[in-house]
C-alpha positions as CSV (number, residue, x, y, z in Angstrom):
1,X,0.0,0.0,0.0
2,X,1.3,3.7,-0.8
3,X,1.7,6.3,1.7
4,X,-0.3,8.9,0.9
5,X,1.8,11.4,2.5
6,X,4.8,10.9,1.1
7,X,4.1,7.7,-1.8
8,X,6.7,5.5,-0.4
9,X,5.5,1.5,-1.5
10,X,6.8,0.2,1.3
11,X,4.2,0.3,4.5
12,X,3.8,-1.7,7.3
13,X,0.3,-3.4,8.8
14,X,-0.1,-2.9,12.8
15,X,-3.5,-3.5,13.6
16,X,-6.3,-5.5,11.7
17,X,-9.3,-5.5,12.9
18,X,-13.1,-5.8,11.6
19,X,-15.1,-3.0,11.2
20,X,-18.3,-2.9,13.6
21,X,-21.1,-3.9,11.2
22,X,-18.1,-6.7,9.6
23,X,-18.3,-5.7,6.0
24,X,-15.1,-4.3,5.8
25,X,-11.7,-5.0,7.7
26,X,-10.0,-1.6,9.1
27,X,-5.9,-1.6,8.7
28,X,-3.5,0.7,10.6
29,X,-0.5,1.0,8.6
30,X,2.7,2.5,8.9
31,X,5.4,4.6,6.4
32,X,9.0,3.7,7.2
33,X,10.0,6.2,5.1
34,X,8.3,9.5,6.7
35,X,6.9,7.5,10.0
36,X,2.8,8.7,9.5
37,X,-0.1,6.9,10.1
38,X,-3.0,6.1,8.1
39,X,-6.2,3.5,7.7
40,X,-7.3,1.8,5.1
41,X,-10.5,-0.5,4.5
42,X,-10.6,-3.6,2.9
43,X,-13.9,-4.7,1.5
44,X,-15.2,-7.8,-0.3
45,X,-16.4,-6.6,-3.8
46,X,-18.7,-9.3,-5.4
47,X,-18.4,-8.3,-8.7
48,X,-17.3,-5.4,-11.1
49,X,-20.7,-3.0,-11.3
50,X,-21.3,-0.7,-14.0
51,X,-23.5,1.7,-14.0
52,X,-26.0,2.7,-17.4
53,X,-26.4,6.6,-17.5
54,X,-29.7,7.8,-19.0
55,X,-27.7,9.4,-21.9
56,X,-26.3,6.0,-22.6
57,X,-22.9,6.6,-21.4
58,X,-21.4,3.5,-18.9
59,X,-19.3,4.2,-15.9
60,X,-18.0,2.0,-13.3
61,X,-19.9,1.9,-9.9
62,X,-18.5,4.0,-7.3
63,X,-18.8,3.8,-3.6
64,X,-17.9,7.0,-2.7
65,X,-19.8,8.4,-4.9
66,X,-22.6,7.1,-3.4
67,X,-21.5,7.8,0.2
68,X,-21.0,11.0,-0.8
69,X,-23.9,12.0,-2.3
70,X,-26.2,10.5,0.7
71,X,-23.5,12.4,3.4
72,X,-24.8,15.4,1.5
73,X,-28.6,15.4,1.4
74,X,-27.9,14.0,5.3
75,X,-25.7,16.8,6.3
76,X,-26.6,19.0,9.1
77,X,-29.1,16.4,9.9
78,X,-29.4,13.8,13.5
79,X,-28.1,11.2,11.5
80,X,-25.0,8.9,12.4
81,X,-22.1,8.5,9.8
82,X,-22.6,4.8,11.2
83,X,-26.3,4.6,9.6
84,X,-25.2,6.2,6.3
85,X,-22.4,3.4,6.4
86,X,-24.7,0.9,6.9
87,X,-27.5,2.4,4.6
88,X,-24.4,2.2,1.8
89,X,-23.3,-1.2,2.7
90,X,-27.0,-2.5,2.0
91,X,-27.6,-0.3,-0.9
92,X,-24.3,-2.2,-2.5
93,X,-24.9,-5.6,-1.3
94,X,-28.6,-5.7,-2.9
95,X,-27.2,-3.7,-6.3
96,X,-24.3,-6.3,-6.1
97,X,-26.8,-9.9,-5.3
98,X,-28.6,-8.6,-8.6
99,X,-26.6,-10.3,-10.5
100,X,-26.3,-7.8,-13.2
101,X,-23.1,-6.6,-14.2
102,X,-25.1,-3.4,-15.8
103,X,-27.6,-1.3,-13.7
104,X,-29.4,1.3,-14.7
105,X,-28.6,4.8,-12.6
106,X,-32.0,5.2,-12.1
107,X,-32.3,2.0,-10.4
108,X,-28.9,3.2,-7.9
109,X,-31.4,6.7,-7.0
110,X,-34.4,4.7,-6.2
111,X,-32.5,2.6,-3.8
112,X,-31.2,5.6,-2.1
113,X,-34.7,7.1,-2.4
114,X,-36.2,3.9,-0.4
115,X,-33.7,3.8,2.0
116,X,-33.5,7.8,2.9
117,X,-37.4,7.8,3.3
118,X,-36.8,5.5,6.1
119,X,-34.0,6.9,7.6
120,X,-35.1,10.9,7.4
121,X,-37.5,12.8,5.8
122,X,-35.6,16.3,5.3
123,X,-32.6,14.1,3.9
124,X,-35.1,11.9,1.5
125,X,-36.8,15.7,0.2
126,X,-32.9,17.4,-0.1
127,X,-31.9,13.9,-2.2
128,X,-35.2,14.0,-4.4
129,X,-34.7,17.5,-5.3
130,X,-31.4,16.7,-6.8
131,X,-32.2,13.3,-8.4
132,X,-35.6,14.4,-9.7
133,X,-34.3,17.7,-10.8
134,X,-36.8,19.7,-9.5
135,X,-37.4,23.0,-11.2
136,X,-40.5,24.7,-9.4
137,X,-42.0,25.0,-6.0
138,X,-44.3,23.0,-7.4
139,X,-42.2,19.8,-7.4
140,X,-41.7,20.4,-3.6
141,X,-44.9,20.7,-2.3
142,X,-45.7,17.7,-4.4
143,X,-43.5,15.5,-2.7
144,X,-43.8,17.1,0.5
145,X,-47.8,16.4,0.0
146,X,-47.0,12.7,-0.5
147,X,-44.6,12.5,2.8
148,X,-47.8,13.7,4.8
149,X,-50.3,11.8,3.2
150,X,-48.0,8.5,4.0
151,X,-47.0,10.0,7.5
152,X,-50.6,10.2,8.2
153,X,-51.6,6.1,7.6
């Protein structure tokens, strides 16, 4: 593994351990060369993803991406970077046991759509806005309508 501080090749392990939830293992490493310290995760990938674009265009799955995009409609919200960790772990795990090596982006927003609706309403609007490109008040109050009419049963 590469230091990121200073790029040496050359690092040292010196503490393995699982993460909480076990879906990843957390590494401590070590630079000889400059002497900082760093973590890495290690995660099991069950296959190569790929997502479909509605314009047609193909690029490969990415986590982060998809961390980072829920760590933004959550932010400055009482959620737990633990839950959005978990919430990205599932969101993978069912996109992965598919069994398609293709998805279709729409399919990755929906599951993030399903899984913020549970988790918290403001976050689940903020995302919406953004993945339904929302124009007009309009498009708010329509889905703001539909969060009180399913609050409500």
């Amino acid at each position: 593994m590469r230091c990121p501080f200073c790029g040496n090749d050359d690092t040292q392990v010196k503490d393995s351990r699982p993460t909480d939830d076990n879906s990843a293992i957390r590494r401590r490493r070590f630079c000889a060369a400059c002497g900082s310290r760093f973590t890495t995760f290690e995660r099991v990938q069950l296959r190569e993803l790929t997502v479909v674009k509605k314009n047609g265009k193909r690029v490969p799955f990415d986590r982060d991406k998809l961390a980072r995009s829920i760590q933004i409609a959550c932010r400055k919200r009482p959620v737990d970077a633990e839950r959005i960790e978990q919430m990205v772990n599932g969101i993978v795990r069912r996109l992965e046991s598919q069994g398609e090596p293709e998805i279709a982006s729409d399919r990755v927003g929906e599951q993030v759509m399903e899984a913020l609706y549970t988790l918290d309403p403001v976050a689940y609007v903020r995302f919406a806005s953004v993945y339904k490109n929302f124009h007009e008040v309009k498009d708010f109050e329509d889905l703001v309508d539909r969060l009180n009419v399913d609050a409500r049963e």
